[in-house]
C-alpha positions as MATLAB code, in Angstrom:
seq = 'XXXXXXXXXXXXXXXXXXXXXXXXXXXXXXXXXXXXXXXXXXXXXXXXXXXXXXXXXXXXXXXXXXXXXX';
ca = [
     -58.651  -51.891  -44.522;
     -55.265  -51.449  -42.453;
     -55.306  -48.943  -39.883;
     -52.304  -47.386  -39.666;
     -50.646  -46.372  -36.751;
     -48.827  -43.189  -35.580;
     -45.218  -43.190  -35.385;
     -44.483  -40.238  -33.656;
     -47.272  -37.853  -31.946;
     -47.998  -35.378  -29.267;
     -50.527  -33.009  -27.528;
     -50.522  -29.441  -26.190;
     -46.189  -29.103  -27.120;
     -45.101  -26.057  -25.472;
     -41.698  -24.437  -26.017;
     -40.553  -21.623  -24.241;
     -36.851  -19.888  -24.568;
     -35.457  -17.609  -21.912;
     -32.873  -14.951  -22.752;
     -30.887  -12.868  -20.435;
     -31.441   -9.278  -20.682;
     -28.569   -7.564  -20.384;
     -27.903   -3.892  -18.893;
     -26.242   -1.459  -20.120;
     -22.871   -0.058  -19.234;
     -20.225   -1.306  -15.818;
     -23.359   -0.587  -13.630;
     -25.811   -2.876  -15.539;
     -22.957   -5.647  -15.732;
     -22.444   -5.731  -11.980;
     -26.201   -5.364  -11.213;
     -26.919   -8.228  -13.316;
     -24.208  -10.637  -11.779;
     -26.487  -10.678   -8.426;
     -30.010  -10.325  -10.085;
     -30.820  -10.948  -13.668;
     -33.742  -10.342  -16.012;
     -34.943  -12.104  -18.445;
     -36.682  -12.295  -21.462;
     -39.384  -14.979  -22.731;
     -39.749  -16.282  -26.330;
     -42.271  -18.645  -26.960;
     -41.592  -20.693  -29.771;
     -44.165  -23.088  -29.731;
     -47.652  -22.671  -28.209;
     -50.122  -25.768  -27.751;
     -48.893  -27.566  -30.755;
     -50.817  -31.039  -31.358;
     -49.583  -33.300  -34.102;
     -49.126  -37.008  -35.083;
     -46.784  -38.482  -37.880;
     -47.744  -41.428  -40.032;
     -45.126  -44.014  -40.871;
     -43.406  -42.986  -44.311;
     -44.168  -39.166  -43.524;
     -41.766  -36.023  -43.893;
     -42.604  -33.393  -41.668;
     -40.660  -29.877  -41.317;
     -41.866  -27.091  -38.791;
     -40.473  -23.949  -39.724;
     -40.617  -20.655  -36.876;
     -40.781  -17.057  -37.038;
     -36.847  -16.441  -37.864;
     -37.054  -19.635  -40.664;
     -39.852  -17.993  -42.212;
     -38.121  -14.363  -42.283;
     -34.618  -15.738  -43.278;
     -33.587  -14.887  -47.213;
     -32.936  -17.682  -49.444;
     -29.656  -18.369  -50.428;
];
């Protein structure tokens, strides 16, 4: 028996996206050029996977899944 060997694979894949949170209004624009906020998306959270030779693999997120077809 062949053991095959993994082509592509990974442990614990973390992906987190940061997003400026803007202010409202002139006094939220020139607050936010000295000190800005920010909001966290995590996209991926401890994700663990290995890809065989030959394999096609898709991950679809939240906004792939909620997207109408076309």
């Amino acid at each position: 028996m062949v053991q095959r060997m993994s082509m592509i694979e990974t442990s614990g894949l973390t992906k987190i996206y940061r997003s400026y949170r803007k202010q409202p209004g002139l006094l939220g624009a020139i607050k936010g050029l000295g000190r800005r906020s920010y909001d966290e998306v995590r996209a991926a959270d401890d994700v663990s996977f290995s890809i065989e030779e030959g394999e096609f693999v898709g991950f679809l997120g939240r906004m792939a899944r909620e997207r109408p077809p076309c």
